[in-house]
C-alpha positions in Angstrom: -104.2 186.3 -72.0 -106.1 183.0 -71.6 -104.9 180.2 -74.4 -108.0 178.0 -74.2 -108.3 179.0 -77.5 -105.1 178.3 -79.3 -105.2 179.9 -82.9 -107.7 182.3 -81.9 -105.3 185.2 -83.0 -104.1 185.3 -86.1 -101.7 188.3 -85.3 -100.6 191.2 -83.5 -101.1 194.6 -84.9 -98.9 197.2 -83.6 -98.4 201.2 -84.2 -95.1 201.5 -83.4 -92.8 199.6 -85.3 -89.4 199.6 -82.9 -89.0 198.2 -79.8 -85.2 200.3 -79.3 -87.9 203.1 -78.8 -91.5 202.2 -77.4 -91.8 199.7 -74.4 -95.8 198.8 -76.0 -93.9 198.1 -79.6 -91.1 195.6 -77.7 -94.6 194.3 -75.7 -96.2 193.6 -78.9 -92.8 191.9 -80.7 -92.4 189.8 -77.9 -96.0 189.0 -78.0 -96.4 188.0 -81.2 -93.7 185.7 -80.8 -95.1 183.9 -77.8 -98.0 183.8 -79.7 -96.8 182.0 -82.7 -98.1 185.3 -85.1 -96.9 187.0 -87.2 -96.5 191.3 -86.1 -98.4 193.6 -88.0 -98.2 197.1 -88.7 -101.8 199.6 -88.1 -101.9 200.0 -92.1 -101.0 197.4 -93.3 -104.1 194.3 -94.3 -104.3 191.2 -95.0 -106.7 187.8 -94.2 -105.0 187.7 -90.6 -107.0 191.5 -89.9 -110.4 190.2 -89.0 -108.7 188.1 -86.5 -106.2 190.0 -84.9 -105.3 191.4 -81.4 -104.9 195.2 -81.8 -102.6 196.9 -79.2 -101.5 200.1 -79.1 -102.1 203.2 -77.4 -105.0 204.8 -78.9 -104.3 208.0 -77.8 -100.8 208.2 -79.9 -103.1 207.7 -83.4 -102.7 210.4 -85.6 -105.3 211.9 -87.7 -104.9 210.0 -90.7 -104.7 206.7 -88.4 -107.7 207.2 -86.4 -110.0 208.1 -89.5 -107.8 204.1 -91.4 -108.5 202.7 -88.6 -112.3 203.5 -87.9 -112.9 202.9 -91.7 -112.0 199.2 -91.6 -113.4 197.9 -88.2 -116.6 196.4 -90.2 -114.3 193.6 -91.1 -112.3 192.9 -87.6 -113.6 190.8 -85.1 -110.6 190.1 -83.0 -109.4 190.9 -79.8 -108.2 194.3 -77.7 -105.6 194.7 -75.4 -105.7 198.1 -73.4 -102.5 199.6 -72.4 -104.3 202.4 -71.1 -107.6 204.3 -71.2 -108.2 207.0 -73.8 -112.1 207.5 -73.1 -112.8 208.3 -76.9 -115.3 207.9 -79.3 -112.7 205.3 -81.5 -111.5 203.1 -78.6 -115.4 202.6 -77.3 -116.1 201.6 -80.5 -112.9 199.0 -80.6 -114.1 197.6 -76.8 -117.8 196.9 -78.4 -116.7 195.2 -81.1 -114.0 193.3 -79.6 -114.2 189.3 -79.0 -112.2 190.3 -76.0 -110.8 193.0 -74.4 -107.9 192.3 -72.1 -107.0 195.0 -69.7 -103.4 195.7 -69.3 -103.9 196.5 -65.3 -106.9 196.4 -63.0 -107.4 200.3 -63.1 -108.1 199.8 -67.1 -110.5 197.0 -66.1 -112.7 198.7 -63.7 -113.5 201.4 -66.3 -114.4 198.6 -69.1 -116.1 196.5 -67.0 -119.0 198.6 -67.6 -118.8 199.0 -71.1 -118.7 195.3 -72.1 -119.4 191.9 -70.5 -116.0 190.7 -72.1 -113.3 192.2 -70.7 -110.8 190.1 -68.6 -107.6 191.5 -66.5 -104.2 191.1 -67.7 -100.9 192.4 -67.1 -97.8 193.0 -69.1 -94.1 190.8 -68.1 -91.4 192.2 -68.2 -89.2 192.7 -71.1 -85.9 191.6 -70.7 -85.4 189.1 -73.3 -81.4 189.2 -73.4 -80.7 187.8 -70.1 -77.1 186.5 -70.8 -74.7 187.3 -68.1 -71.3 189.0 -67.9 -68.7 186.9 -68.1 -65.1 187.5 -66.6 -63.0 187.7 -69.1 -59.5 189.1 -68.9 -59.3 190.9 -71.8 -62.7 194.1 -72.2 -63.4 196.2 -74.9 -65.6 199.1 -74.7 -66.9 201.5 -77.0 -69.6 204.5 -77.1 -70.6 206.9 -79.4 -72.9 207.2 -82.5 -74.3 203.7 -83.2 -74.4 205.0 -87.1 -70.9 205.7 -87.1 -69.8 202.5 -86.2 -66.6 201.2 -88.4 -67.5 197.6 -88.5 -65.2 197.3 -91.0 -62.0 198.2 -88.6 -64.4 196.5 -85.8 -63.3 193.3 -87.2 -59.5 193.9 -87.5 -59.6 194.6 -83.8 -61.4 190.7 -83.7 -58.6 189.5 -85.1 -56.3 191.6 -82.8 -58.3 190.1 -80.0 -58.7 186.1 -80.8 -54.7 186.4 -81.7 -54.3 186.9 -77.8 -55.4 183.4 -77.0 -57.4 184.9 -74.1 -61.3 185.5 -73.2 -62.6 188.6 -74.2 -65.9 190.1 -74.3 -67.0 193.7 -75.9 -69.6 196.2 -74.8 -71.1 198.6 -76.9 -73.3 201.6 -76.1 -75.2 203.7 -78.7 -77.3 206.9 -79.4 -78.8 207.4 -82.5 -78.6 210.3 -83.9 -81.4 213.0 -84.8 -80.3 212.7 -88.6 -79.9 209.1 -88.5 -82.5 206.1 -89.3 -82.7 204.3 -86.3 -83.0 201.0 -89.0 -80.0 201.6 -89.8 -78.6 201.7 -86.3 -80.0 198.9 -85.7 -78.2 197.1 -88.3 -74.9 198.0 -87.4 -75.4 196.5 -83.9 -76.8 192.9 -85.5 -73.5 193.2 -87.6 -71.5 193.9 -84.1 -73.2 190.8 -82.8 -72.4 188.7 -85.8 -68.8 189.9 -85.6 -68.6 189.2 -81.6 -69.3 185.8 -80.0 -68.8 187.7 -76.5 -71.3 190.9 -77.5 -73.2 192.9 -75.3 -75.3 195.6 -76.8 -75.7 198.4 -73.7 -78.1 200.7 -74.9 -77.6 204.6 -74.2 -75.9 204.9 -71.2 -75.8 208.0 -68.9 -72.6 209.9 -68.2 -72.0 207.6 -65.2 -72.5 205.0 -66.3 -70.3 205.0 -69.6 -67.5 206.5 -66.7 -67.7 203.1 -64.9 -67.5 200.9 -68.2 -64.5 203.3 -69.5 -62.5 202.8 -66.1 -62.7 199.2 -65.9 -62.0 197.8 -69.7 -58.8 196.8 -70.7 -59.1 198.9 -74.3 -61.7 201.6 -75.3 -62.4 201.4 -79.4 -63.7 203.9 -81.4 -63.0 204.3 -85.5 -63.8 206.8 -87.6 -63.9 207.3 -91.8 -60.8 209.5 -92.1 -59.0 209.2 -88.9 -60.1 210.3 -85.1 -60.3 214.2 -84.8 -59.7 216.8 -82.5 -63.4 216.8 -81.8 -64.2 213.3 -81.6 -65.2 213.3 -78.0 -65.7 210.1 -76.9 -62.0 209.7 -77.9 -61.6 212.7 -75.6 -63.4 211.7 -72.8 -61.8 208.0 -72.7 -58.4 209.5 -72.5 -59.6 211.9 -69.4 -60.8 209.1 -67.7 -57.4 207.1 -68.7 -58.5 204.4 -70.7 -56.1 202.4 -73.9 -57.6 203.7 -76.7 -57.2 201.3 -79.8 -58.5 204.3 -82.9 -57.2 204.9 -86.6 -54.7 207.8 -87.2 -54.1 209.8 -90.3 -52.5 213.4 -91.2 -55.0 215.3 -89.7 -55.1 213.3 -86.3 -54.3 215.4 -83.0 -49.9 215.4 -83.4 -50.1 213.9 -79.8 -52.1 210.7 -80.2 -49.4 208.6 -80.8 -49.1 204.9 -81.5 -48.5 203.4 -78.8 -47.7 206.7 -76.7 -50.6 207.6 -76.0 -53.1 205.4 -78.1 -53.5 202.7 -80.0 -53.4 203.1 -84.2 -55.5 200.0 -85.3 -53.6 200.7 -88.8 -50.2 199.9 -87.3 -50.7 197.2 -84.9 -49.8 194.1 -85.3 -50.3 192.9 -81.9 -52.9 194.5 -78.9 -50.6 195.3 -75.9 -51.2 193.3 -72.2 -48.3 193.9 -70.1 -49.7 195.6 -67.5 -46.7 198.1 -67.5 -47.5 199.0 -70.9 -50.9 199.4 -70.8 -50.5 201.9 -67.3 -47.7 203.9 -69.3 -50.0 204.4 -71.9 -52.9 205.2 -69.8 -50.9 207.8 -67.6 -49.7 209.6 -70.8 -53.0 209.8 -72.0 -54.7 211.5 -69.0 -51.8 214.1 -69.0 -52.9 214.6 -72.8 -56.5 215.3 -72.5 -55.4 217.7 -69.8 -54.1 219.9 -72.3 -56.8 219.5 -74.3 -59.8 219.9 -71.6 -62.4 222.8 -70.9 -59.7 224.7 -68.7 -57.4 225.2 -72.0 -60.3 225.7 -74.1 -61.6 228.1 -72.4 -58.1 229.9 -71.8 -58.2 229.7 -75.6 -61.5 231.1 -76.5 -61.1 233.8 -73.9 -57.5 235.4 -75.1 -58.2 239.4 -76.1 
């Protein structure tokens, strides 16, 4: 987008409202901060509308949107920026009213070209706006699982575990979200993990490979729970299979061979994280013979008795 005209846009209106889950939405936060706007959401109005870039994907409008969104463009006379090309009725009608139209990619621009005499090219950067890098600390902490069962709470106790070392650390976290879960509130447990963490780094959702490869190289593997860590807590599982120190919280109803300092960690009994190597590999090797016992093999054994 040219900036010969500085204050020309008075904001960005976006559909989607999350970034963690639309590439256009992170586009359009990202955006609106270069730009110096504020974001804006499709419904909502104010004196910024008739001066606003829209972007979005018109082809992702629902219904009620398209019918909003047609109903109030006698008062816009901002700009358009084209992530792709619907062909419809609504988005001609946003390219002939537009100031400008500013097409995402040079496909997008040969089709407008001919529909208006202000259409420009334009591209999308990328989107990486955390670009810190990895340190290398001694001390790592992992963790994956649920992002909306995160125990910041007993997070924080491990901090203090960790700065009592007197050595670098840094912590890596990776998240789903699940189908039940508000992805808002997601989200606000991994600002508080940032808050709590000087050393942070938020990972996303990782594939099976990948969270492999972060689980066989930290020093600890954390993961807390409401009660206590279960049976069927399987990230717990799956770091002890891979032979990770798992730091967790036990109570009465915890599997009788997670054991503090056997075979994991109890965050509720430590007073100080273990680093001799020796230790750490003795609690590592006990924890992969463990999981054996408790892996598909057994369970099937299990399931399968007459």
């Amino acid at each position: 987008m040219s900036s010969d005209q500085p204050g020309r846009v008075e904001a960005v209106v976006t559909h989607h409202r999350s970034g963690f889950r639309s590439g256009v939405a992170r586009f359009n936060e990202l955006l609106a901060e270069r730009l110096g706007v504020p974001l804006r959401g499709l419904g909502e109005d104010g004196p910024w509308w008739p001066r606003s870039l829209l972007s979005f994907k018109v082809s992702e409008l629902g219904a009620a949107e398209r019918a909003e969104l047609a109903s109030r463009l006698d008062g816009w006379q901002g700009e358009l920026f084209l992530h792709e090309l619907a062909g419809d009725d609504l988005e001609r009608g946003l390219i002939a009213r537009a100031g400008r139209v500013h097409c995402g990619n040079l496909e997008i621009h040969a089709a407008v070209r001919g529909l208006t005499d202000r259409a420009e090219p334009a591209w999308a950067p990328g989107l990486l706006s955390d670009r810190r890098e990895y340190g290398s600390p001694e001390i790592t902490v992992f963790s994956f699982g649920m992002a909306h069962k995160i125990r910041t709470d007993m997070f924080g106790r491990l901090r203090e575990l960790l700065d009592a070392l007197g050595r670098p650390y840094e912590v890596y976290v990776s998240a789903a979200n699940h189908e039940t879960a508000r992805l808002e509130d997601a989200l606000d447990i991994v600002g508080e993990m940032q808050r709590l963490f000087p050393g942070f780094f938020f990972l996303g959702n990782l594939s099976d490979v990948a969270v492999y490869n972060e689980l066989r190289r930290a020093t600890f593997f954390a993961a807390f729970f409401d009660r206590g860590v279960r049976a069927n807590n399987t990230s717990v599982a799956a770091a002890m299979e891979t032979g990770a120190v798992v730091v967790t919280n036990l109570d009465e109803h915890s599997p009788a061979e997670y054991v503090h300092l056997e075979t994991v960690i109890d965050i509720g009994r430590c007073d100080a994280l273990p680093t001799d190597p020796a230790v750490l590999d003795g609690i590592r090797a006990r924890a992969v013979e463990t999981a054996a016992g408790r892996g598909w093999d057994a369970l099937v054994r299990q399931l399968g008795r007459a």
